[in-house]
C-alpha positions as a Markdown table, in Angstrom:
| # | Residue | x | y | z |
|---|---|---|---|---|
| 1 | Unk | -12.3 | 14.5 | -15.5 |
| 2 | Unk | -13.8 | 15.3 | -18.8 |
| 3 | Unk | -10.2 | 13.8 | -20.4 |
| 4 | Unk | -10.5 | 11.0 | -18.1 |
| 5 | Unk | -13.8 | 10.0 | -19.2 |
| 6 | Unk | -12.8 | 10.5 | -23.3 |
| 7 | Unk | -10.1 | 8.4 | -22.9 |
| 8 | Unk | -11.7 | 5.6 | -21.5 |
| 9 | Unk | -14.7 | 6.0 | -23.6 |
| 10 | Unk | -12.3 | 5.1 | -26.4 |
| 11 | Unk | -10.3 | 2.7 | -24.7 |
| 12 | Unk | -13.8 | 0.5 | -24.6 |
| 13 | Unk | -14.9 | 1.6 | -28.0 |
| 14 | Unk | -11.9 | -0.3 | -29.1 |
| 15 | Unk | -12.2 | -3.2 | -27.8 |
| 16 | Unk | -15.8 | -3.4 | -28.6 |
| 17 | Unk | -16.9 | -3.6 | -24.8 |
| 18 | Unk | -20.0 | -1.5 | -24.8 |
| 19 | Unk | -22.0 | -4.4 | -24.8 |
| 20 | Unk | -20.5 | -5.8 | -21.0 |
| 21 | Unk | -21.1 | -2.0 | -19.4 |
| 22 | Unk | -24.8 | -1.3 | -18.7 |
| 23 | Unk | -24.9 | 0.4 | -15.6 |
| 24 | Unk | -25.7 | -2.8 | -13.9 |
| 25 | Unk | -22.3 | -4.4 | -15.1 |
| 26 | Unk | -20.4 | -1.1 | -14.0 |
| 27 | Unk | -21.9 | -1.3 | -10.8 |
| 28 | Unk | -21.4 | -4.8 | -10.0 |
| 29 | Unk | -17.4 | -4.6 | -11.5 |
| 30 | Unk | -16.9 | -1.2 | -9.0 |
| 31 | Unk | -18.2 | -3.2 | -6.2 |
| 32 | Unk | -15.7 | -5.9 | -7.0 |
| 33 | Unk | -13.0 | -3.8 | -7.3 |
| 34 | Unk | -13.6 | -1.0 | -3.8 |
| 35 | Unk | -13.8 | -4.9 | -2.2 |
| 36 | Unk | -10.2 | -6.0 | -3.6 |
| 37 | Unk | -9.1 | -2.4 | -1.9 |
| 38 | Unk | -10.7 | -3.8 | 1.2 |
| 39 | Unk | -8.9 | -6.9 | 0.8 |
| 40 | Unk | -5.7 | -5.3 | 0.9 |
| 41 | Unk | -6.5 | -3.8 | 4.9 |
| 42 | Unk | -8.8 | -6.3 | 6.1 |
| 43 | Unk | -6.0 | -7.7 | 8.6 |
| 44 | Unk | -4.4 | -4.3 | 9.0 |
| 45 | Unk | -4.6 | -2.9 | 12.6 |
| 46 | Unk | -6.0 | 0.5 | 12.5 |
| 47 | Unk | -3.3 | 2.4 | 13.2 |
| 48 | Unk | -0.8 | 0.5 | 11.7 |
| 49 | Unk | -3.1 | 1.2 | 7.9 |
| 50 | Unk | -1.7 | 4.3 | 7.7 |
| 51 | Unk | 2.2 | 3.1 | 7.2 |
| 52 | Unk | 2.4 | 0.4 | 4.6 |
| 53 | Unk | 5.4 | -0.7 | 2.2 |
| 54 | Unk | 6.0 | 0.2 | -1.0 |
| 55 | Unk | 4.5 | -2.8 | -2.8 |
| 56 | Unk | 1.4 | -2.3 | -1.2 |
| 57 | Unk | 1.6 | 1.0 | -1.6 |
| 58 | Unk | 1.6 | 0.1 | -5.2 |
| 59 | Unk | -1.2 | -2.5 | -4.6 |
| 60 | Unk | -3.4 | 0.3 | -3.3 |
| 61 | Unk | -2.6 | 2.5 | -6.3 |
| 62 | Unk | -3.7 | 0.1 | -8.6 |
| 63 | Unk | -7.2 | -1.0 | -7.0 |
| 64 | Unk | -7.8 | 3.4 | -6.4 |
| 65 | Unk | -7.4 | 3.4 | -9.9 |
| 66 | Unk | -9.7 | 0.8 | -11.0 |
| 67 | Unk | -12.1 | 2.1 | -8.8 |
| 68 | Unk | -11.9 | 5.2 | -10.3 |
| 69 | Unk | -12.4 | 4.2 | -13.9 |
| 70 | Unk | -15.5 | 2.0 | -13.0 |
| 71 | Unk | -17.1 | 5.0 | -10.8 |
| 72 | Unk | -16.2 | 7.1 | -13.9 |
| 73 | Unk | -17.8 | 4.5 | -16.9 |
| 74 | Unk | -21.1 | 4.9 | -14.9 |
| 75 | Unk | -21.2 | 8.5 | -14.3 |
| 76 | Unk | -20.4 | 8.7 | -18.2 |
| 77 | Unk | -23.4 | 6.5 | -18.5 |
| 78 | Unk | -25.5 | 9.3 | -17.1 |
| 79 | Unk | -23.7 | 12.1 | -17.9 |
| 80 | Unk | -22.5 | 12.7 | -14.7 |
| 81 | Unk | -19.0 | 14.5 | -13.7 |
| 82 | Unk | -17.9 | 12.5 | -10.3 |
| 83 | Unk | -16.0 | 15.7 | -9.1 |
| 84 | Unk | -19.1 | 18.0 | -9.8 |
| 85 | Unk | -21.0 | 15.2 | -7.9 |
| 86 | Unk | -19.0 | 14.8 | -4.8 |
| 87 | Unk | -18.9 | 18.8 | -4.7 |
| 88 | Unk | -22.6 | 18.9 | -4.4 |
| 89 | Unk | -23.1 | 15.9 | -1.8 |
| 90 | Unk | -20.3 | 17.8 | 0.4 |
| 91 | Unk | -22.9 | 20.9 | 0.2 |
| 92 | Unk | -25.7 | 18.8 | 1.3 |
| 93 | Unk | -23.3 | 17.5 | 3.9 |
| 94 | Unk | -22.5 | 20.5 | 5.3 |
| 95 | Unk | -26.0 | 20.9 | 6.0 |
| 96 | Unk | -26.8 | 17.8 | 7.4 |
| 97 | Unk | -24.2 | 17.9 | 9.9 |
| 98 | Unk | -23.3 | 21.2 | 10.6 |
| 99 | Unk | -20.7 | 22.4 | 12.7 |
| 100 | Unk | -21.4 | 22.0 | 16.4 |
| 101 | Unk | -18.5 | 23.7 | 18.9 |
């Protein structure tokens, strides 16, 4: 994660877009791109999302990955690790709804 973050860190510093990525900004472009990876199975049938073609396939690739570098600009923003993160909201998970047999 921590190369993740470096690289893109750099890749911004580059192009001198620090000044379009408060954490506003961030948020608003990640909620952009999570709705084009809606966009892609809003007409899908629910069991029918599961098996998709190559190209879209590809599509959905593409619109993880910018979903991922947005979510990971704003946890840089707060020096957060997303990984470390989603670890510790699964442990609060488990707590919240534990396992009932």
């Amino acid at each position: 994660m921590k190369k993740l973050q470096t690289k893109l860190t750099k890749f911004v510093s580059e192009r001198n877009w620090e000044q379009f990525h408060s954490p506003k900004n961030l948020v608003m472009a990640l909620s952009v791109e999570t709705a084009e990876l809606v966009e892609i199975f809003q007409w899908m049938e629910g069991a029918k999302s599961g098996t998709v073609d190559a190209d879209t396939r590809k599509h959905i690739e593409e619109e993880v990955g910018d979903v991922m570098i947005y979510l990971t600009m704003l946890a840089s923003k707060f020096n957060l690790d997303p990984i470390e993160a989603a670890h510790k909201k699964m442990e609060l998970n488990a707590i919240k709804y534990p396992i009932t047999r």
